[in-house]
Structure formats: C-alpha cells, structure tokens
N, CA, C and O atoms as CSV, one atom per row, in Angstrom:
chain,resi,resn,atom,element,x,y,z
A,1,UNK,N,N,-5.124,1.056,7.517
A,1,UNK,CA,C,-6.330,0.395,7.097
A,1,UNK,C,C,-5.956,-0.869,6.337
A,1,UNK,O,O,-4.980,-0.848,5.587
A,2,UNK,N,N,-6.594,-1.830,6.475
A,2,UNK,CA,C,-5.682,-3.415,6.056
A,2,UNK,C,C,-7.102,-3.738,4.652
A,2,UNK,O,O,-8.322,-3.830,4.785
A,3,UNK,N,N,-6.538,-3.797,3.858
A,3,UNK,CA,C,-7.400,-3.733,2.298
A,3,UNK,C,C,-7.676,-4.898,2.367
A,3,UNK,O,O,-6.985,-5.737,2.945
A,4,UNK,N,N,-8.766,-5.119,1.764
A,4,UNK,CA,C,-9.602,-5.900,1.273
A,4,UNK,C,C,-9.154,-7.595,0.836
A,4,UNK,O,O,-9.673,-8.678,1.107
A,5,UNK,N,N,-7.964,-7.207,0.054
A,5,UNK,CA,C,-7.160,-8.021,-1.072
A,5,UNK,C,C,-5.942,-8.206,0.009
A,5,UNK,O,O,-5.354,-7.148,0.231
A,6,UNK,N,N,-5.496,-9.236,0.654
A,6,UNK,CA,C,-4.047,-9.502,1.595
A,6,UNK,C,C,-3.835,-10.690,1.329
A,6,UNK,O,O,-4.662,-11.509,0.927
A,7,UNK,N,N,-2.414,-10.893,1.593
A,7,UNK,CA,C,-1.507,-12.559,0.946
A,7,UNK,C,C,-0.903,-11.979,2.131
A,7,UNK,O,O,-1.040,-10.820,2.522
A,8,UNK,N,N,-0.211,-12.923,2.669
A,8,UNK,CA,C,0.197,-13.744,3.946
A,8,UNK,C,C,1.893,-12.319,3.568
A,8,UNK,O,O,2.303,-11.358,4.218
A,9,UNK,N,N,2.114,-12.630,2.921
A,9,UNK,CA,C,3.484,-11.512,2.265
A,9,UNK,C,C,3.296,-10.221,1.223
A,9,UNK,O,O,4.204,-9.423,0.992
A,10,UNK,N,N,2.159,-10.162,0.721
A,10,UNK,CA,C,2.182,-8.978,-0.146
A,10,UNK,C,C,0.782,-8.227,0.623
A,10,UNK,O,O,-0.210,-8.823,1.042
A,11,UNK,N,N,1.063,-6.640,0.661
A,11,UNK,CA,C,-0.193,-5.808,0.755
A,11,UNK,C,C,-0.543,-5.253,-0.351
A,11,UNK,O,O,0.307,-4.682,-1.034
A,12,UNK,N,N,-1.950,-5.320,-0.766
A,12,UNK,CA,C,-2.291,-4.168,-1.694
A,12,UNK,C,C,-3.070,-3.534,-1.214
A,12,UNK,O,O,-3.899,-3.937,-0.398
A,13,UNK,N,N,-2.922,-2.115,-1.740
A,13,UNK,CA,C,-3.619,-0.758,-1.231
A,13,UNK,C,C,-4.169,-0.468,-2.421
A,13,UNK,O,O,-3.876,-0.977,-3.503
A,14,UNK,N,N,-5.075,0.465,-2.173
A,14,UNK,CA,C,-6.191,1.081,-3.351
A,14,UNK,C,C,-5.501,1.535,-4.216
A,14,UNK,O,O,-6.054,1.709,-5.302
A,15,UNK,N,N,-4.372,1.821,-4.114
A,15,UNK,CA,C,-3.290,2.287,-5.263
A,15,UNK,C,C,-3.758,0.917,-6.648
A,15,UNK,O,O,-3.711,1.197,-7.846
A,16,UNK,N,N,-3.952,0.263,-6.403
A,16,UNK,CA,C,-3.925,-0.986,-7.550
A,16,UNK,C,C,-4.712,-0.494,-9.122
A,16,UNK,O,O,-4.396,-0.341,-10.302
A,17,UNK,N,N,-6.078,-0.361,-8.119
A,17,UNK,CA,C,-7.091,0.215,-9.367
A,17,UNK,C,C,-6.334,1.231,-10.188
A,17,UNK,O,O,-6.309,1.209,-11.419
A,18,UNK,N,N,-5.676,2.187,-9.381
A,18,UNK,CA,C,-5.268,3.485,-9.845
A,18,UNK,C,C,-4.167,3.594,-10.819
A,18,UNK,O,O,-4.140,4.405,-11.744
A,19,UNK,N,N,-3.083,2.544,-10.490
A,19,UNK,CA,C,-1.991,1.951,-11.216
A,19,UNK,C,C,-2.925,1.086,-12.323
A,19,UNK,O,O,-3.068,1.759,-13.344
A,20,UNK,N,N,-3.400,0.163,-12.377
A,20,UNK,CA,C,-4.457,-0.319,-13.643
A,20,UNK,C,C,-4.686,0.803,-14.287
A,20,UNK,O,O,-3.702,1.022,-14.994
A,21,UNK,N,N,-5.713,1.872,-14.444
A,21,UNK,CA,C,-6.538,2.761,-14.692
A,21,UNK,C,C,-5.771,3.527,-15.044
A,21,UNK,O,O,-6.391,4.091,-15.945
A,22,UNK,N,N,-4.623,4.082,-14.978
A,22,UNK,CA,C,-3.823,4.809,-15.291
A,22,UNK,C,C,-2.880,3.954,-16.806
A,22,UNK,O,O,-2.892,4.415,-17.948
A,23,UNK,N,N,-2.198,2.759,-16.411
A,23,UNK,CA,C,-1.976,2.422,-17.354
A,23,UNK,C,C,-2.808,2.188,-18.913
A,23,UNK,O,O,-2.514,2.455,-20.078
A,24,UNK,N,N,-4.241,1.407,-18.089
A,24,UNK,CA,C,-4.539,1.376,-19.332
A,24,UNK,C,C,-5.422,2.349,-20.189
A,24,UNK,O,O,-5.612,2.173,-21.392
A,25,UNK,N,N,-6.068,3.632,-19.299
A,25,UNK,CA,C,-6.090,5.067,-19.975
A,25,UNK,C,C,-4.853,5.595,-20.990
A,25,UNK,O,O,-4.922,6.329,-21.976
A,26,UNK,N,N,-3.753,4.968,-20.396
A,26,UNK,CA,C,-2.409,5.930,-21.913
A,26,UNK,C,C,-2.663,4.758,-22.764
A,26,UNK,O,O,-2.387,5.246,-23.860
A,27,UNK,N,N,-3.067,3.310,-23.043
A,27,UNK,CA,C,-2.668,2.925,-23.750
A,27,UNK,C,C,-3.500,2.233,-24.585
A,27,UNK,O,O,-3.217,1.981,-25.756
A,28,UNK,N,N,-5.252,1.682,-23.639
A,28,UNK,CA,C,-6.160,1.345,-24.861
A,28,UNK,C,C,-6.580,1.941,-25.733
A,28,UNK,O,O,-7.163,1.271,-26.586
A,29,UNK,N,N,-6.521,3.011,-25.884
A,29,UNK,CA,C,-6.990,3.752,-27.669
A,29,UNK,C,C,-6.125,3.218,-28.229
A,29,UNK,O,O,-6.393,2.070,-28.582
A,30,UNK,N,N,-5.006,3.638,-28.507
A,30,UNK,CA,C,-4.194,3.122,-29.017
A,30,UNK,C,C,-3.454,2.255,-29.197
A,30,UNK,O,O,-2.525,2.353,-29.999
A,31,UNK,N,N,-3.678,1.252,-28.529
A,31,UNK,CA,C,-3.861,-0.475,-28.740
A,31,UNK,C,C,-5.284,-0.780,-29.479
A,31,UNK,O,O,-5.316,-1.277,-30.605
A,32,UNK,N,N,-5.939,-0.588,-29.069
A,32,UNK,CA,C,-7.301,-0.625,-29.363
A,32,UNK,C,C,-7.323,-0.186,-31.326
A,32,UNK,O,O,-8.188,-0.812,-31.939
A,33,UNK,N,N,-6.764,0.437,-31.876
A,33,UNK,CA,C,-7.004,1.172,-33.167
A,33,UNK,C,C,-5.953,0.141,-33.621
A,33,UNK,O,O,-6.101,-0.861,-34.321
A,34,UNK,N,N,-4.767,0.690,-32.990
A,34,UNK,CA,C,-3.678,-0.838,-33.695
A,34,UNK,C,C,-3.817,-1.656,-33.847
A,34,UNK,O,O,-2.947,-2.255,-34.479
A,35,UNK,N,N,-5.070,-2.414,-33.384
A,35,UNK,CA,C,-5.199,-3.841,-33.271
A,35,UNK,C,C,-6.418,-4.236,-34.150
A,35,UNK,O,O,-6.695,-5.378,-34.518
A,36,UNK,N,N,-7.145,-3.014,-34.439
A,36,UNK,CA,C,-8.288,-3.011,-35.169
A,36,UNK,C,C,-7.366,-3.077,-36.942
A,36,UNK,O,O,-7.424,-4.005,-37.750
A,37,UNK,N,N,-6.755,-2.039,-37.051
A,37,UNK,CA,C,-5.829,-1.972,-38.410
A,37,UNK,C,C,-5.110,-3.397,-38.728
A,37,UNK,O,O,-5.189,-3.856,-39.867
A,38,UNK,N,N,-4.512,-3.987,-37.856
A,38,UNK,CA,C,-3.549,-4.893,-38.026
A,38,UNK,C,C,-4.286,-5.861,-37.994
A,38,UNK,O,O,-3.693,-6.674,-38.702
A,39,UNK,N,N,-5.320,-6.391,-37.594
A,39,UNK,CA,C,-5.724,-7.929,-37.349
A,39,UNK,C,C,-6.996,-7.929,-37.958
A,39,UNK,O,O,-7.974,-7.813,-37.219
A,40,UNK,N,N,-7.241,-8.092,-39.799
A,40,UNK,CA,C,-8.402,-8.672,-39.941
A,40,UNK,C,C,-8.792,-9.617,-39.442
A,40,UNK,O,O,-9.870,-9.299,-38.939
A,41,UNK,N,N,-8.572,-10.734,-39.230
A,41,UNK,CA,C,-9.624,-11.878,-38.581
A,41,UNK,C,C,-10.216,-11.921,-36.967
A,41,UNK,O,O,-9.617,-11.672,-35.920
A,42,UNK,N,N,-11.442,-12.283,-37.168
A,42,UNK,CA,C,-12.001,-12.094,-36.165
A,42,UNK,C,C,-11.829,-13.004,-35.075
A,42,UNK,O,O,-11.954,-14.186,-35.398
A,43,UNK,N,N,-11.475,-12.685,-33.381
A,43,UNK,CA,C,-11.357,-13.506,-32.863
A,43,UNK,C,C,-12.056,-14.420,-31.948
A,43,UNK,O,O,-13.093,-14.016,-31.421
A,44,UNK,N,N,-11.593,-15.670,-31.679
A,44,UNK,CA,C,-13.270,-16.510,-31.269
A,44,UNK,C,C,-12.846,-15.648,-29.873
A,44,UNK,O,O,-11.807,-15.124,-29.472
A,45,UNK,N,N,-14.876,-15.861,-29.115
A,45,UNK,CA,C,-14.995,-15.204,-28.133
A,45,UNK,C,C,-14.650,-16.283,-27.247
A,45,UNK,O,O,-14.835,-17.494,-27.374
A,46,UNK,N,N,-13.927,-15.383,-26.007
A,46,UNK,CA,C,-13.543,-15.667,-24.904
A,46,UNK,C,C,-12.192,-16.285,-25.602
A,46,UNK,O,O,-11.900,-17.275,-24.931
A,47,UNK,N,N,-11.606,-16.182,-26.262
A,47,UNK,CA,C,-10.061,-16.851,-26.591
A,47,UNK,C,C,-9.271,-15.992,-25.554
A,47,UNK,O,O,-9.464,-14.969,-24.896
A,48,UNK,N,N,-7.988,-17.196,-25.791
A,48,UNK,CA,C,-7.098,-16.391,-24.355
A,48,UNK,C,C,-6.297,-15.279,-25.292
A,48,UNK,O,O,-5.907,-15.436,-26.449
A,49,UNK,N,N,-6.156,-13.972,-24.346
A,49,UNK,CA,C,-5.340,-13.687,-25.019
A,49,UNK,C,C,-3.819,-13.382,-25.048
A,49,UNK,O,O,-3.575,-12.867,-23.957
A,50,UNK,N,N,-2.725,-13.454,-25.756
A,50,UNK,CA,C,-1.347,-13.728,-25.659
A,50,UNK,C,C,-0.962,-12.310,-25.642
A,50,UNK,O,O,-1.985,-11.629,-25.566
A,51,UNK,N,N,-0.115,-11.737,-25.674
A,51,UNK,CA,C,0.708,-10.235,-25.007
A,51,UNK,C,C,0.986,-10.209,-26.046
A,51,UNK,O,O,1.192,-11.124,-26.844
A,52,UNK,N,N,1.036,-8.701,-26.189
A,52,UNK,CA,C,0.730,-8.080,-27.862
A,52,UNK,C,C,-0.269,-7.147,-28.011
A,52,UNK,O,O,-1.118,-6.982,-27.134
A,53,UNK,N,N,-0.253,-6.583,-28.936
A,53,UNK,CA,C,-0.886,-4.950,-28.979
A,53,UNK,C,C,-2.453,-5.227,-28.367
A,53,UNK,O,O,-3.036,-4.202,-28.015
A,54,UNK,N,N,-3.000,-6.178,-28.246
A,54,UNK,CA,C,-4.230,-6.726,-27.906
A,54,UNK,C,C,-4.623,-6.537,-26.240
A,54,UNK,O,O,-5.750,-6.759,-25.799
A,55,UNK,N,N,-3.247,-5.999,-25.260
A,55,UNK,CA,C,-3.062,-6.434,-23.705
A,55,UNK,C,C,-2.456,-5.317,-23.502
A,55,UNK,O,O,-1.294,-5.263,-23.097
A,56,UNK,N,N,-3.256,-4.188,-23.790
A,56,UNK,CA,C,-2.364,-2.873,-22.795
A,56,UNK,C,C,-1.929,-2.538,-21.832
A,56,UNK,O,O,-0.971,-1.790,-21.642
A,57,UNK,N,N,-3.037,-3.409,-20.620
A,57,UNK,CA,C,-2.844,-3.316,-19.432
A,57,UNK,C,C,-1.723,-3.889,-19.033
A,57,UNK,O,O,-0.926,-3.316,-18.290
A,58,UNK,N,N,-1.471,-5.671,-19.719
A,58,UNK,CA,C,-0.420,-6.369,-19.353
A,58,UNK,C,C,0.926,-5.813,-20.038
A,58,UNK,O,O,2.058,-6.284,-19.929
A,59,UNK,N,N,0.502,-4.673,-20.782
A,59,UNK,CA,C,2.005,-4.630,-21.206
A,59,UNK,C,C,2.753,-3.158,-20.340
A,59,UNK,O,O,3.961,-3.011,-20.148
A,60,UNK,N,N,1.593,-2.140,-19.896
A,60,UNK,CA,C,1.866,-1.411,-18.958
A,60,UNK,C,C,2.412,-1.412,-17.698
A,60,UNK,O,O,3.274,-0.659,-17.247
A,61,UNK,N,N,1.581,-2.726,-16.936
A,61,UNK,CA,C,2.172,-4.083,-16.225
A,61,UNK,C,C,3.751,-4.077,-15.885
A,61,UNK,O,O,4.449,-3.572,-15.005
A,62,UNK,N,N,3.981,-4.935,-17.088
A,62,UNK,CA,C,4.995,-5.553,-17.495
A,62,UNK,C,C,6.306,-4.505,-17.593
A,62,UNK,O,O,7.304,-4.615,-16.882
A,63,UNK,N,N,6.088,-3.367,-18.713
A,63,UNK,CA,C,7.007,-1.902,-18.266
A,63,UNK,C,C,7.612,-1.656,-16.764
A,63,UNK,O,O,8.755,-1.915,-16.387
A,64,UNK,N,N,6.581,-1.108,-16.039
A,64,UNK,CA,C,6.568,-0.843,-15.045
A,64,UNK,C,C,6.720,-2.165,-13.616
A,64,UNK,O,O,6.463,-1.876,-12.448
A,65,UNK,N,N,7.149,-3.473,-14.037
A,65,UNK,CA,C,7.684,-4.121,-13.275
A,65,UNK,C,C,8.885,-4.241,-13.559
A,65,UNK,O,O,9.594,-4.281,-12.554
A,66,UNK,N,N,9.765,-4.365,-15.129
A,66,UNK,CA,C,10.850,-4.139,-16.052
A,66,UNK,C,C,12.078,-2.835,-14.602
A,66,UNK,O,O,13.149,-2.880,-13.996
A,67,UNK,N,N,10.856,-1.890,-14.798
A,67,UNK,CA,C,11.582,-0.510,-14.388
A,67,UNK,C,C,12.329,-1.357,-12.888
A,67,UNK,O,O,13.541,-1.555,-12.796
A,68,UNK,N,N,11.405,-1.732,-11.912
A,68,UNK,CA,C,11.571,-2.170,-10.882
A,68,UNK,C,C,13.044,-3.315,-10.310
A,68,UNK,O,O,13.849,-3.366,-9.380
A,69,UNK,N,N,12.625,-4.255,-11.828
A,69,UNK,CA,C,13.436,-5.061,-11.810
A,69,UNK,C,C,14.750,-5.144,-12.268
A,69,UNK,O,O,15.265,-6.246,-12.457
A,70,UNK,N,N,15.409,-4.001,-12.487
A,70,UNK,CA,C,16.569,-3.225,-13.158
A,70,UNK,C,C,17.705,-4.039,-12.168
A,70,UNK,O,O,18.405,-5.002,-12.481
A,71,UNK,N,N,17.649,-3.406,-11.036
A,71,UNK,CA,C,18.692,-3.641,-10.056
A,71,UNK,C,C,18.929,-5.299,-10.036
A,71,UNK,O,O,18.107,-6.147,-10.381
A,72,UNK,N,N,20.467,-5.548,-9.466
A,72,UNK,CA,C,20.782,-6.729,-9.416
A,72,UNK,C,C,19.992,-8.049,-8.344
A,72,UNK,O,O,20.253,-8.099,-7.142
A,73,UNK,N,N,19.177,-8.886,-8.913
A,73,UNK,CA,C,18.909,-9.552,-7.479
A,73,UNK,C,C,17.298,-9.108,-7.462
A,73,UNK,O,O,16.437,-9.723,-6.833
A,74,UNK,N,N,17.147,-8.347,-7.984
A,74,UNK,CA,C,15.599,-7.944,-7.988
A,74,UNK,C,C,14.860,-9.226,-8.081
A,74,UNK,O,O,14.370,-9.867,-7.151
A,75,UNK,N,N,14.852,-9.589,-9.755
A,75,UNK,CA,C,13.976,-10.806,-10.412
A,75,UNK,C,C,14.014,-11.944,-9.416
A,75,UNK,O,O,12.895,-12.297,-9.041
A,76,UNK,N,N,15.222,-12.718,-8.809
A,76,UNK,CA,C,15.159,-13.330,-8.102
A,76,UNK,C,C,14.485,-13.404,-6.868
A,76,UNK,O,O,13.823,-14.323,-6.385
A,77,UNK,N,N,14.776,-12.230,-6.416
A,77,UNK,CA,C,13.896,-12.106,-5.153
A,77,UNK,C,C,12.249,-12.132,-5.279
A,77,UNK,O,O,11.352,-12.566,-4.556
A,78,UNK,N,N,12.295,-11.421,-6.613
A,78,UNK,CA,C,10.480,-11.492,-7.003
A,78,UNK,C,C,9.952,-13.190,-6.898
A,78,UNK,O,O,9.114,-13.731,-6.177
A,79,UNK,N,N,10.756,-13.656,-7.846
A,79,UNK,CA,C,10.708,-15.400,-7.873
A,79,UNK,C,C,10.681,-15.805,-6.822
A,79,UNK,O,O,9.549,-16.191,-6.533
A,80,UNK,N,N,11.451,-15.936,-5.980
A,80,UNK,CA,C,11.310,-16.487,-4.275
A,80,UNK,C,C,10.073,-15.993,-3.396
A,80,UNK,O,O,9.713,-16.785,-2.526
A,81,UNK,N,N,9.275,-14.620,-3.521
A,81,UNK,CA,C,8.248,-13.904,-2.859
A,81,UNK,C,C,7.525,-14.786,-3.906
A,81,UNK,O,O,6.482,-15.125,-3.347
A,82,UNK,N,N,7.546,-15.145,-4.729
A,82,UNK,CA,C,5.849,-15.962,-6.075
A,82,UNK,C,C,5.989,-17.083,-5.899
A,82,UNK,O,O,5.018,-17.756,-6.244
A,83,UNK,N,N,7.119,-17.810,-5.340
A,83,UNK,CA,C,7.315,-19.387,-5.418
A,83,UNK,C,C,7.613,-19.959,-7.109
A,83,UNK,O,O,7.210,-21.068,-7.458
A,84,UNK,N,N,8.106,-19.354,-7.730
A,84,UNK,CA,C,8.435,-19.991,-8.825
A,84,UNK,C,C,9.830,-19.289,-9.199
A,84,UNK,O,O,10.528,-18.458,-8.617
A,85,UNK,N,N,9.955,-20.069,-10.575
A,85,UNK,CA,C,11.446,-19.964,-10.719
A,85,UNK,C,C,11.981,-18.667,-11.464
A,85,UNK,O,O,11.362,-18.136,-12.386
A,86,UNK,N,N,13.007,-18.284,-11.045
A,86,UNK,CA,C,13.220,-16.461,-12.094
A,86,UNK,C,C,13.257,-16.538,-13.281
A,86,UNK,O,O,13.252,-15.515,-13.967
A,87,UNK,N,N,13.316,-18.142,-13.984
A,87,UNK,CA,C,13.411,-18.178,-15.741
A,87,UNK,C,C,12.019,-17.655,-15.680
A,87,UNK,O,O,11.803,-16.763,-16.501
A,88,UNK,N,N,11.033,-17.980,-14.923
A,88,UNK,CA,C,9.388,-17.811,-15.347
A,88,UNK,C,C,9.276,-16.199,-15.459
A,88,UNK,O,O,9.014,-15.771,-16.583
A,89,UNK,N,N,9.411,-15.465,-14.639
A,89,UNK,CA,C,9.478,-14.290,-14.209
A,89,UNK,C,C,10.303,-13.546,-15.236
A,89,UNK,O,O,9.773,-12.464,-15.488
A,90,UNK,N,N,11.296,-13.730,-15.839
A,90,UNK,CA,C,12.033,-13.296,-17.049
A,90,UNK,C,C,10.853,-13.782,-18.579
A,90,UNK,O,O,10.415,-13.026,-19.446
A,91,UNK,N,N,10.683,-14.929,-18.454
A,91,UNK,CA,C,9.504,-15.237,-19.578
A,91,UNK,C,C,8.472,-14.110,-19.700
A,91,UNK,O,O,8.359,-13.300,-20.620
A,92,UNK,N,N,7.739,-14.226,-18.579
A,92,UNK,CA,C,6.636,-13.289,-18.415
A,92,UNK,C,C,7.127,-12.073,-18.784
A,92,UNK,O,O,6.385,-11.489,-19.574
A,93,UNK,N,N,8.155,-11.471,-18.476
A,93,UNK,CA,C,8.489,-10.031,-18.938
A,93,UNK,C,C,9.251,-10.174,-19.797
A,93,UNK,O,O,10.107,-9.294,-19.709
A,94,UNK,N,N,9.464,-10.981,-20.816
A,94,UNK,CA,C,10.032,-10.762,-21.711
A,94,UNK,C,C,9.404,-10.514,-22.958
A,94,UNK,O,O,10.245,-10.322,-23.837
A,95,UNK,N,N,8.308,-10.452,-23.331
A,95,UNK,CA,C,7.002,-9.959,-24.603
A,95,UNK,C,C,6.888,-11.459,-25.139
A,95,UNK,O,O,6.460,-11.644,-26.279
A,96,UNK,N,N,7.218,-12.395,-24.434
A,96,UNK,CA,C,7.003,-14.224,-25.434
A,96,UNK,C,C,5.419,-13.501,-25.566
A,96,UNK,O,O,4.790,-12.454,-25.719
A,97,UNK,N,N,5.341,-15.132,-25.354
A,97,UNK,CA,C,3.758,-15.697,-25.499
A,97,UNK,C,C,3.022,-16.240,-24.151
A,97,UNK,O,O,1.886,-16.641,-23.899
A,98,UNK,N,N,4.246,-16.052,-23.394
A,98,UNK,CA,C,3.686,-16.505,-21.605
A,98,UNK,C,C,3.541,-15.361,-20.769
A,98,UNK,O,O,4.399,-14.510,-20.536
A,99,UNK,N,N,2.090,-15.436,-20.236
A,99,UNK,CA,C,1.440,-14.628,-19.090
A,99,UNK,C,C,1.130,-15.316,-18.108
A,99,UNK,O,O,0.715,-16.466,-18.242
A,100,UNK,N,N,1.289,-14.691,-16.860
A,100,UNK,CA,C,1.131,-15.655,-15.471
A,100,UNK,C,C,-0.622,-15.897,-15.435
A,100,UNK,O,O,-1.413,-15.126,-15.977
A,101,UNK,N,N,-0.850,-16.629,-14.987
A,101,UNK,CA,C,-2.362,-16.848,-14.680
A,101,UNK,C,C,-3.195,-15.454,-14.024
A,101,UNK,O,O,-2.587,-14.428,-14.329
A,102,UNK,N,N,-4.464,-15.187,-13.185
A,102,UNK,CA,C,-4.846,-14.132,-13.243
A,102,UNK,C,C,-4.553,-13.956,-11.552
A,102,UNK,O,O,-4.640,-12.847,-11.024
A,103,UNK,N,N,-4.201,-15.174,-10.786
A,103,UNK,CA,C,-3.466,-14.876,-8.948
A,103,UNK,C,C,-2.360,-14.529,-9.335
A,103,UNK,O,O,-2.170,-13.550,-8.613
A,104,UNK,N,N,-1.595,-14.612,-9.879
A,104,UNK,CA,C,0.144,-14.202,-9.977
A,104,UNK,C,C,0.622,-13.240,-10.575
A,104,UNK,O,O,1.744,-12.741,-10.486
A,105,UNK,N,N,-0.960,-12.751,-11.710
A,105,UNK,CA,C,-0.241,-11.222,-12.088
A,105,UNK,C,C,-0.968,-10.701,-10.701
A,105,UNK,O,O,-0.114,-10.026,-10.127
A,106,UNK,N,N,-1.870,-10.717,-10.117
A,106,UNK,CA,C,-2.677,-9.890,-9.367
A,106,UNK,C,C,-1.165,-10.067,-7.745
A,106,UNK,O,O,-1.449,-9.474,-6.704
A,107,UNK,N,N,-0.494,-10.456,-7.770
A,107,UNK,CA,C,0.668,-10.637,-6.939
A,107,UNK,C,C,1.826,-9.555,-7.537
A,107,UNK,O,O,2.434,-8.751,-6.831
A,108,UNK,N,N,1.932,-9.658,-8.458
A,108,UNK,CA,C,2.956,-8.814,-9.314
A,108,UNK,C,C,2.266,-7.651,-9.018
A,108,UNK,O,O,2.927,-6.713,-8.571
A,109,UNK,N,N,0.916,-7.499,-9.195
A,109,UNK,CA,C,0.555,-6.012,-8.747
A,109,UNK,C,C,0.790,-5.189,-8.050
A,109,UNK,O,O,0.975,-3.977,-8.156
A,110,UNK,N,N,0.776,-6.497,-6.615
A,110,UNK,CA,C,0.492,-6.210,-5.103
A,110,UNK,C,C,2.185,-5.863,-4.799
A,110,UNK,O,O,2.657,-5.184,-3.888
A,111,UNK,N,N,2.692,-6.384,-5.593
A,111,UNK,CA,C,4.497,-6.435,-5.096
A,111,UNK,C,C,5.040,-5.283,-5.653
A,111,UNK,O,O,5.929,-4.580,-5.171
A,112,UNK,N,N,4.443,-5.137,-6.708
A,112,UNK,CA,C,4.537,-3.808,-7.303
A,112,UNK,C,C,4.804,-2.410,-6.785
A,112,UNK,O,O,5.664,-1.535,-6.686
A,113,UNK,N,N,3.268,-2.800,-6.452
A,113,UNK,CA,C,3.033,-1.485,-5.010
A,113,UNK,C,C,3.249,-1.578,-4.152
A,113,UNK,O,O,2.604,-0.813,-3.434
A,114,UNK,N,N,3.979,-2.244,-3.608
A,114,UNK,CA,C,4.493,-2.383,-2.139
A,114,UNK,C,C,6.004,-2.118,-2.152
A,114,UNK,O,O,6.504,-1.988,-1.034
A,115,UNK,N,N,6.716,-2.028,-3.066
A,115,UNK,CA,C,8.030,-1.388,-3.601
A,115,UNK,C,C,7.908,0.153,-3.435
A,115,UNK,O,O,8.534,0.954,-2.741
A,116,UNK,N,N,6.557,0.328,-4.595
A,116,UNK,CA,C,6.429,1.820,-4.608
A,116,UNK,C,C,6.267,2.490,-3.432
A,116,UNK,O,O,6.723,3.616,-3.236
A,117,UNK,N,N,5.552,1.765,-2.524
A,117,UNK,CA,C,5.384,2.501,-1.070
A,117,UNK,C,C,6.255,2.643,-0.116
A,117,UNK,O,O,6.132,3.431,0.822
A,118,UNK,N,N,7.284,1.806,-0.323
A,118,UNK,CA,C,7.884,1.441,0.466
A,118,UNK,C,C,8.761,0.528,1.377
A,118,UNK,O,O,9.859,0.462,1.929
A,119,UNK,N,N,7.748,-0.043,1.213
A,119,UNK,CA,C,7.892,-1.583,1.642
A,119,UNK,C,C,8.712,-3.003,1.296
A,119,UNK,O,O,8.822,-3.578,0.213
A,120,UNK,N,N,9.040,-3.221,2.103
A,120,UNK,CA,C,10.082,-4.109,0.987
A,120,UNK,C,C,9.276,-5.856,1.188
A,120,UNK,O,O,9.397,-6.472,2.247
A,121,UNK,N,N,8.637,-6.320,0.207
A,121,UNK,CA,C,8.151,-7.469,0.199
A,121,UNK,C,C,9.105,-8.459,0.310
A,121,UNK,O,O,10.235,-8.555,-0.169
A,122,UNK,N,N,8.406,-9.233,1.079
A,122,UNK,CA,C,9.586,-10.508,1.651
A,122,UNK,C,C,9.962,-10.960,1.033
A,122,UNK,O,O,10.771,-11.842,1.320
C-alpha cells in the first residue's frame, strides 16, 4: 500500500504516527512538569522552540536516530539521502540549539522507519 506521505527516496508507513505517539507518551509529562518547575517566565506565543526539556518529541526523535547512527558511515549517508552536509546532521543531534526545519525532520522520520523496516534508504 504506497502512503499518503512519499519523497522520490524515502517511504513512510503508518508506523510514523506510532513512533511519534509512542515517544512522546514516555516523555511529555515529564517534560511537561520539568519545564513548568524550571522556567518561570512566560513564553511569547508561537516562539520557536529550541531543544531542551520543552521538545520531547524532538528529543525522542533525536535518541532514536543517535541509536541508528552508531555504525560507521551511517551520518554520512543520512547527509547524502537529505542533501546537506553531515556537520548539519551531527548539529541537529547533538542537543545545540539547531533543529532542522519541519520537511527535514519529517525526512529523518521517514528514514528512520525505513531502516527499521528494512529498507535501506538510498
């Protein structure tokens, strides 16, 4: 069945929601309370927000691409399948202050799960 969501090189399957939903079930309460304790000031609405107890999802994300990207040659190859460079891809997973825009994590998703399945993304 060919999903909804397709890039010319990455598939995503309904697994996506489930991988989301899963991550961020273990981890917004408790981001959510941490972030309430730790950060009196209030933040303006719609501000972006930077990675940090505030981004459970992106940091569940981020874990679980870490795991992936262990092996030698991994990151690079991720970089060459995104068109950008592996310093970026090391940034992004490294807890800075840089998150990919909202097409390139939604790629990281898709590449994600296409590892997990099987598949080896181009």
């Amino acid at each position: 069945m060919k999903s909804l969501f397709s890039h010319p090189r990455l598939t995503m399957g309904q697994e996506m929601g489930e991988l989301l939903w899963q991550a961020g079930a273990r981890l917004a309460f408790e981001a959510a309370d941490a972030a309430k304790r730790t950060s009196a000031r209030k933040r303006k609405a719609g501000a972006t927000l930077r990675p940090g107890e505030a981004t459970p999802l992106w940091n569940a994300l981020a874990l679980e691409l870490r795991k992936e990207l262990e092996a030698h040659g991994q990151q690079a190859r991720l970089a060459r399948v995104m068109g950008v460079p592996r310093q970026t891809i090391h940034a992004w997973l490294a807890g800075g202050a840089r998150m990919p825009d909202a097409e390139r994590t939604l790629q990281l998703v898709a590449w994600l799960l296409a590892k997990r399945s099987g598949q080896e993304p181009l």
